[in-house]
C-alpha positions as CSV (number, residue, x, y, z in Angstrom):
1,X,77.9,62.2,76.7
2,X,80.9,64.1,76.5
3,X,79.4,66.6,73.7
4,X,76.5,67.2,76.1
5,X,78.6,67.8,79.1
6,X,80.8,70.8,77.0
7,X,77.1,72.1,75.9
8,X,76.5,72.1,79.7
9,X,79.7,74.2,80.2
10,X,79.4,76.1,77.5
11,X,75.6,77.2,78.7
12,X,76.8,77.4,82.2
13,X,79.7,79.8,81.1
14,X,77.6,82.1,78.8
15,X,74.8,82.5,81.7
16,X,77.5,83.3,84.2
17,X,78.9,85.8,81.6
18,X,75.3,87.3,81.1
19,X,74.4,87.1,84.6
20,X,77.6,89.3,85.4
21,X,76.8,92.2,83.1
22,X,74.4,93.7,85.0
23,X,73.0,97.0,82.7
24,X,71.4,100.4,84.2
25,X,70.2,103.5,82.6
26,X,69.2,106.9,83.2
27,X,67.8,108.7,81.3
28,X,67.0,111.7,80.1
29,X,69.1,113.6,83.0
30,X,71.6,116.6,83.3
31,X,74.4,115.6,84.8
32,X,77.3,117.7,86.7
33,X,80.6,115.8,86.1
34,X,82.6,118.0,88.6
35,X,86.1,116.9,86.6
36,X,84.9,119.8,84.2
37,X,82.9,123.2,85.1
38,X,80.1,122.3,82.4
39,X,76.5,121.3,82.6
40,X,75.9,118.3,80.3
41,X,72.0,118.2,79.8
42,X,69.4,115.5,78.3
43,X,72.1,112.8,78.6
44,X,71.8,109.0,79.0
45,X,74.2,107.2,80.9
46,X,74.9,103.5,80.6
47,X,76.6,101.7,83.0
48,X,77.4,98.0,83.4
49,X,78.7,95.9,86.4
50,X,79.2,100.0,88.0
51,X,81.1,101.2,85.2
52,X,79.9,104.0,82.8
53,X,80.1,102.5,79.5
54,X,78.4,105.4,77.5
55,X,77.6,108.8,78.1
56,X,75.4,110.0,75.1
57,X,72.4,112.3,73.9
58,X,68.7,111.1,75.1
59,X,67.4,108.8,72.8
60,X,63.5,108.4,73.2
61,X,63.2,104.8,72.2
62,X,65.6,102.9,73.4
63,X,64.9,98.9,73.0
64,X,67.6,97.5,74.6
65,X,66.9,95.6,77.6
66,X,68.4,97.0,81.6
67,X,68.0,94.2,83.5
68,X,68.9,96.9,86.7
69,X,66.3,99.0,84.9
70,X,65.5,102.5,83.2
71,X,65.9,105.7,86.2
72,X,63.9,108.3,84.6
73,X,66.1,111.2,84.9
74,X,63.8,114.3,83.7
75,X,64.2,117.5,85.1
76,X,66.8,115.5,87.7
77,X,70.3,116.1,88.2
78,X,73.1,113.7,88.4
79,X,76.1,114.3,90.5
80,X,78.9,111.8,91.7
81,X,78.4,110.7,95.2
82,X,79.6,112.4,98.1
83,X,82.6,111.4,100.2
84,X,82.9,112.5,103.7
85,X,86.7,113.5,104.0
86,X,87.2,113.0,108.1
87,X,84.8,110.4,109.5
88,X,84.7,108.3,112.7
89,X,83.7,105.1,111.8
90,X,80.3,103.8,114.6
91,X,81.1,101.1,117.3
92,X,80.1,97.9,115.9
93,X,76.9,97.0,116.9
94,X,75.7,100.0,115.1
95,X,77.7,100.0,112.1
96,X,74.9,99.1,109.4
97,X,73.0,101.9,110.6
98,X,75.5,104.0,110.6
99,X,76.6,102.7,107.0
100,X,73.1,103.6,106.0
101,X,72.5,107.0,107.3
102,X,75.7,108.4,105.6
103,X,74.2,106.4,102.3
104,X,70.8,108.1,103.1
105,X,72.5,111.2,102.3
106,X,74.6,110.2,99.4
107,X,77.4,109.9,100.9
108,X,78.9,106.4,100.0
109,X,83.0,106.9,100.7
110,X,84.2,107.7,104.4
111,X,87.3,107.7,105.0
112,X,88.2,106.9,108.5
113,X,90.5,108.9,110.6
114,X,90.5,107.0,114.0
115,X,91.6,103.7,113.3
116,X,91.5,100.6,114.6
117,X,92.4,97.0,114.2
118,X,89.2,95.0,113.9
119,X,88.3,97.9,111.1
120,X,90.0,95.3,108.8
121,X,87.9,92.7,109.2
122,X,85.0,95.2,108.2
123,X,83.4,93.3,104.9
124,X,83.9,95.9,102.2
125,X,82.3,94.1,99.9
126,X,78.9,94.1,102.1
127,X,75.9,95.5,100.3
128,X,75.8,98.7,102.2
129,X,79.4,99.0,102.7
130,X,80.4,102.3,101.5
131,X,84.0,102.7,99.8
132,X,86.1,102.9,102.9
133,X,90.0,104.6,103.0
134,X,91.3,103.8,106.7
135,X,93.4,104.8,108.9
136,X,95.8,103.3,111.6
137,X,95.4,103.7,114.7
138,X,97.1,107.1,115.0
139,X,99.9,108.3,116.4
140,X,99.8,109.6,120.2
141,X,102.0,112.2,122.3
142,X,102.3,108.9,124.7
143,X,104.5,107.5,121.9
144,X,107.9,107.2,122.6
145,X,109.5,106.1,119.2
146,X,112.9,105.3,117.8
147,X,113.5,105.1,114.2
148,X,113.6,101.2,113.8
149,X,109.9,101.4,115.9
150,X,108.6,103.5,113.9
151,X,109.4,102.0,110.5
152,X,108.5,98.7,112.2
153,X,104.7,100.4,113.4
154,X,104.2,102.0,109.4
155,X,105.5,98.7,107.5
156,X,102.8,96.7,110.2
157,X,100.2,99.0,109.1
158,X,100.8,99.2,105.2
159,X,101.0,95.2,105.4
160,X,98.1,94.9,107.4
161,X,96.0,96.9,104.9
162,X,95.7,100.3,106.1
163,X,95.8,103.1,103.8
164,X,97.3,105.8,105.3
165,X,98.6,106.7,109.0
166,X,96.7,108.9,111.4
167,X,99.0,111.9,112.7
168,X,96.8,112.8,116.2
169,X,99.5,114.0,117.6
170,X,103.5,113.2,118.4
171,X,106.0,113.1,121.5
172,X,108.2,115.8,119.9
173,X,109.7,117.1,116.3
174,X,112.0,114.3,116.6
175,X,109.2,111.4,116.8
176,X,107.9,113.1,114.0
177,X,110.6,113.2,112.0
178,X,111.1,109.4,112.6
179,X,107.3,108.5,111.6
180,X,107.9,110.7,108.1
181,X,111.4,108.7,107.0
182,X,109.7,105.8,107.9
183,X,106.4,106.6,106.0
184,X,108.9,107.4,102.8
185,X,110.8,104.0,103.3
186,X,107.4,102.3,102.6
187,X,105.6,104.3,100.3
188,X,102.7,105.2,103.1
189,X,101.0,108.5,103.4
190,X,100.4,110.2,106.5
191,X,97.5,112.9,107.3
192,X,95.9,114.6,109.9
193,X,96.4,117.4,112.7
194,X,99.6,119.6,112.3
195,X,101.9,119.1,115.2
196,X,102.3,122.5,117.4
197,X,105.7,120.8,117.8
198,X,106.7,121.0,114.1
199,X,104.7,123.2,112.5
200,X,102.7,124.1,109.4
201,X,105.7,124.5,106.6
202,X,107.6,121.8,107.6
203,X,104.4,119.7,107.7
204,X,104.0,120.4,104.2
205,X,107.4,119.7,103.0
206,X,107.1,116.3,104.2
207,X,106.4,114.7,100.8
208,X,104.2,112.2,102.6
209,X,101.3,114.4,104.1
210,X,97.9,114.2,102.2
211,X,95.7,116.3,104.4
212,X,95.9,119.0,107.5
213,X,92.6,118.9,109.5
214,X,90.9,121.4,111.1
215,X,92.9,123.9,109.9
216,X,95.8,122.9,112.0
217,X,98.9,125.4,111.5
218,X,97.3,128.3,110.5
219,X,96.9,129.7,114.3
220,X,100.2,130.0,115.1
221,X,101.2,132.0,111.9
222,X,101.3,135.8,113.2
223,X,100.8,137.9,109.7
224,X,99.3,137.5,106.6
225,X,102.8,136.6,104.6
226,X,103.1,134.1,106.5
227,X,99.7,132.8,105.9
228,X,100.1,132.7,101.8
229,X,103.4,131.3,102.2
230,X,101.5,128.5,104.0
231,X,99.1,128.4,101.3
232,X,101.4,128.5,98.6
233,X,103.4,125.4,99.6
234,X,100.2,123.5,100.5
235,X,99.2,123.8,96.8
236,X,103.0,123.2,95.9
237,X,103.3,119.6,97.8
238,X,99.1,119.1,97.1
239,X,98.6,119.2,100.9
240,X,95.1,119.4,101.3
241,X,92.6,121.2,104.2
242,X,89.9,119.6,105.2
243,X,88.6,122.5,107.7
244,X,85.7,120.2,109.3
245,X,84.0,123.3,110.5
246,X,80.9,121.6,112.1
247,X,82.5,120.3,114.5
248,X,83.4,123.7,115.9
249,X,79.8,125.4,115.1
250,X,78.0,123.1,117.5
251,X,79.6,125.2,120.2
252,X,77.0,127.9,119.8
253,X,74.2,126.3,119.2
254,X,71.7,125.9,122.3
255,X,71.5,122.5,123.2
256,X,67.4,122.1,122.3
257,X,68.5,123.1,118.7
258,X,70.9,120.4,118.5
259,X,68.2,117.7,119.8
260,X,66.5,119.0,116.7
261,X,68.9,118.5,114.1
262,X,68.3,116.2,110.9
263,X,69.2,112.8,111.3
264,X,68.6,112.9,115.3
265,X,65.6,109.8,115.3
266,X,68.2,107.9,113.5
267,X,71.1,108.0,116.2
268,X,71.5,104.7,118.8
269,X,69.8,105.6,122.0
270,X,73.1,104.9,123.9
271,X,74.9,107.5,122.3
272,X,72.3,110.4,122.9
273,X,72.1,109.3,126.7
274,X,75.8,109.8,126.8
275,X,75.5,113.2,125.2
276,X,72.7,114.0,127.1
277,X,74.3,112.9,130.4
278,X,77.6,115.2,128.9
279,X,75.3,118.4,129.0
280,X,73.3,117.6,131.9
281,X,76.5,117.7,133.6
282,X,78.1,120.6,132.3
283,X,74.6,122.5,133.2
284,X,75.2,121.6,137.3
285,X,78.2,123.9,136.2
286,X,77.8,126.4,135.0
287,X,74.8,129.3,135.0
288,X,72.4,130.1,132.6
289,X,74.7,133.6,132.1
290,X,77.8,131.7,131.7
291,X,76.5,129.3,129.1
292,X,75.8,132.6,127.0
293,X,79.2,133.6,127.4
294,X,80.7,130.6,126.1
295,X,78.3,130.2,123.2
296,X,79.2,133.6,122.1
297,X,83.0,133.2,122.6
298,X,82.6,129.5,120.3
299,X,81.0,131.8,117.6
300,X,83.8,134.5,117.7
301,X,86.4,131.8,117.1
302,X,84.0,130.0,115.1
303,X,83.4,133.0,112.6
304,X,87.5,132.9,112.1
305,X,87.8,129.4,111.2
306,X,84.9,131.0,108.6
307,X,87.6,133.7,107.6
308,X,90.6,131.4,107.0
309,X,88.2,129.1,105.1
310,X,87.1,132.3,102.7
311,X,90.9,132.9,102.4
312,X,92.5,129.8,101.7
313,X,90.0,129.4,98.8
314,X,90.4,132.4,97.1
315,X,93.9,131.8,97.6
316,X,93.6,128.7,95.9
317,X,93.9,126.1,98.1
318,X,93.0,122.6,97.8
319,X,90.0,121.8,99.8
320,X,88.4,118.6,101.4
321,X,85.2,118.7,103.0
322,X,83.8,116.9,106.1
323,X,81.8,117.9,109.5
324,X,84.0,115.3,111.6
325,X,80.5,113.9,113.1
326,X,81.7,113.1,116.2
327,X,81.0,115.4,118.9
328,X,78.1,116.6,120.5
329,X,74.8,115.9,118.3
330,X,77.2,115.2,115.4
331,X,75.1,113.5,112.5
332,X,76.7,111.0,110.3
333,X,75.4,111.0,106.6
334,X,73.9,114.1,107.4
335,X,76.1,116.5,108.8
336,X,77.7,116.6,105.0
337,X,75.2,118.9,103.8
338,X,75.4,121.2,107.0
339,X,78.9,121.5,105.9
340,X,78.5,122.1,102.5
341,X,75.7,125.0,103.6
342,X,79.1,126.8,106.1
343,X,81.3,126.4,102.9
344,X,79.0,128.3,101.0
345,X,78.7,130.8,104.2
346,X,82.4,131.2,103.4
347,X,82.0,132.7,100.2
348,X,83.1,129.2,98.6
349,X,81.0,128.8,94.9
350,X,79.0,125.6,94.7
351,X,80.7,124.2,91.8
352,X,83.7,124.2,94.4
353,X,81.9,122.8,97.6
354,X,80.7,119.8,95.4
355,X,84.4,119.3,94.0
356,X,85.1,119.1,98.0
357,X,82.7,116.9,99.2
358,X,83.8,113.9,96.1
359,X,86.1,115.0,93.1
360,X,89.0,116.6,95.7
361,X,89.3,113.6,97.2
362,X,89.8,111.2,94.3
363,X,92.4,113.7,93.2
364,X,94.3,113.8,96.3
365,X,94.5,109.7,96.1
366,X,95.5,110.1,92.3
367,X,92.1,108.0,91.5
368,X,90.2,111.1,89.8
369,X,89.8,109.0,86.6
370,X,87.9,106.1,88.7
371,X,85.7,107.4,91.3
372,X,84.4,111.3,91.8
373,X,83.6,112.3,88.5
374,X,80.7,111.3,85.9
375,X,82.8,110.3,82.6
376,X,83.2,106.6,80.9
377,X,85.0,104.4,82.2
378,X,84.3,105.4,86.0
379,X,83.1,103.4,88.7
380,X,81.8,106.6,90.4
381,X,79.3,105.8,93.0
382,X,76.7,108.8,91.9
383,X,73.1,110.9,93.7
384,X,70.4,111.6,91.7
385,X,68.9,114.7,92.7
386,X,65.5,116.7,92.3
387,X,66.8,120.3,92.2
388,X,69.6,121.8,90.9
389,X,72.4,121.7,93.5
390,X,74.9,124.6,91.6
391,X,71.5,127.1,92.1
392,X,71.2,126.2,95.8
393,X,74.2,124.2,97.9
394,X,70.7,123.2,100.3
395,X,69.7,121.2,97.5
396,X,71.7,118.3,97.7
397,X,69.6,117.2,100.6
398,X,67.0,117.0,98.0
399,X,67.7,113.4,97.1
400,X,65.9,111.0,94.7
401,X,68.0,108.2,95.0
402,X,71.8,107.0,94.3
403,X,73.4,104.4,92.5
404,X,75.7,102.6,94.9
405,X,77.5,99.7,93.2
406,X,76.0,99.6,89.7
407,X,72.4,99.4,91.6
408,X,69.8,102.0,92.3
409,X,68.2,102.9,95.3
410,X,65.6,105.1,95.8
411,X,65.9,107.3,98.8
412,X,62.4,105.7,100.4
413,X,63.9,102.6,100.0
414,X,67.5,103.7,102.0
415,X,65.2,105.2,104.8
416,X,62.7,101.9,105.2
417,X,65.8,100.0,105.3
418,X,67.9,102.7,108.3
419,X,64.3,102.4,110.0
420,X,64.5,98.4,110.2
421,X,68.2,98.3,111.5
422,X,67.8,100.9,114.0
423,X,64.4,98.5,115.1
């Protein structure tokens, strides 16, 4: 009896170990790595439990069993999966859906930048549950800190399981000042809008600031010295600029070509009543005449985000890349590639808008050698594409499928799935 029980076991335990190593290939494919400037063509990759195991030249006959199966990757292109720099995570009811259309587009990390509590209790380890980097709830001109607050809030937050804090905006320089010695005391990061209050350079020199959105800073600097001295210190203390420039383009766009956008028949019918209740009311107004006016005065200051974009690049600054879906007939999942096509309106190469939309962001978390790239021993998430995205930025709509987890899902299979949960 007791032989056959340890027989038991020892079956029980191998099956479990077998069960666990769950094998995929694909083959055949040309891959873009984006931790190197190199195209690697007719490669296999092998990956096990969602780890790359072996990147290698195509062998035709390969007898090894994948019991995730074989992804013929011929004439495809593989590319790590995109991460969307600057989202705002759905209210929950609508959260699957909204998990699925950034999926849908290849986009499988988010990371949040309006926090909130019950965020926490989101199950990361869902099936569709992209890789999620959160933020606190963020920090308000309403608060009115002292020190010990403050490094009471940040240590709450870092216990709780937040990843970084949310800077919306502060009370004054001083508040600030209080919410960065208390984000050094605890080893927490802080990102987000640059405080009028404080400023661009000192922002920077913080130590503890990941990311500057929407180009915050840059409009109060009056000459171009100024400007590369911004620049240059960004790079210096790897402060990164995540422009989110769709978010501002929507302002001169007529309002019957937003309706249109991709992704649209996808969105919860609450939200487009509240945006179509928004415009119906900003219609009663304003005049036909005066509408024109503001469209064109959204463009002019749209067209010099454009211009600090173009110059920051060449200028070498580190990039992140995100639409910040959240105003008016702003897309989730697909607004990434819209971004992607005003990054390339910028001048930026598409090597460089595809290291913004994944690799930057690994590298600005230090986890470059885990997710964002295509190299053993990464558990990069990863899209398989039909046409060459470095020949045409528009092409990284053109999605087969992705592997999201170690499994593969074809992109029919993503949209049957969206169409059911938005049923």
């Amino acid at each position: 009896m007791k032989k056959i029980s340890i027989t038991i076991i020892t079956l029980l335990f191998t099956f479990q170990v077998f069960s666990q190593n769950k094998k995929i290939l694909i083959k055949n494919v040309t891959i873009i790595p984006l931790h190197i400037n190199q195209l690697l063509e007719n490669k296999d990759v092998i990956l096990i439990n969602g780890e790359i195991k072996e990147i290698r030249d195509h062998i035709e006959k390969d007898t090894t069993t994948y019991d995730l199966g074989i992804i013929d990757g011929h004439e495809k292109y593989l590319i790590p999966a995109y991460a969307d720099a600057h989202a705002h995570l759905s209210e929950k009811e609508n959260l699957n859906a909204y998990f699925l259309m950034n999926l849908l587009n290849g986009v499988t990390t988010l990371r949040s930048m309006r926090g909130e509590m019950w965020h926490l209790e989101i199950n990361k380890k869902g099936a569709f549950t992209p890789k999620l980097i959160l933020s606190s709830p963020p920090s308000s001109r309403n608060d009115n800190l002292s020190g010990i607050e403050a490094n009471n809030m940040i240590s709450a937050y870092k216990k709780a399981g937040f990843d970084f804090m949310k800077i919306l905006s502060v009370k004054d320089e001083q508040t600030f000042d209080y919410l960065v010695a208390s984000a050094k005391a605890n080893d927490f990061q802080l990102a987000g809008h640059c405080p009028s209050s404080v400023g661009i350079f000192k922002t920077c020199k913080t130590n503890v600031f990941q990311s500057i959105e929407h180009l915050g800073g840059f409009f109060q600097l009056t000459n171009v010295a100024e400007i590369n001295s911004a620049i240059n210190l960004s790079i210096t203390k790897n402060v990164y600029h995540c422009p989110t420039l769709d978010w501002y383009f929507t302002g001169q766009v007529s309002e019957e070509e937003l309706r249109h956008r991709s992704g649209v028949p996808f969105l919860p019918t609450k939200m487009v009543k509240n945006w179509e209740s928004k415009i119906a009311a900003h219609y009663e107004k304003t005049t036909k005449d005066e509408r024109e006016t503001e469209r064109k005065k959204s463009e002019n200051q749209f067209n010099k985000r454009l211009d600090y974009l173009k110059y920051i690049y060449r200028q070498g600054g580190k990039l992140l890349l995100s639409p910040d879906a959240s105003g008016i007939y702003g897309i989730p999942g697909f607004g990434i590639h819209t971004e992607m096509k005003h990054y390339a309106n910028a001048g930026i190469s598409n090597f460089d808008i595809l290291k913004a939309t994944c690799y930057n962001l690994s590298e600005m978390l230090s986890s470059q050698n885990e997710w964002g790239t295509i190299k053993v021993g990464a558990k990069s998430d990863m899209v398989l594409l039909n046409t060459n995205p470095l020949k045409n930025i528009e092409n990284t709509k053109n999605i087969n499928g992705i592997i999201f987890n170690g499994m593969f899902y074809s992109k029919t299979e993503l949209e049957e799935k969206l169409y059911l949960e938005k049923r």
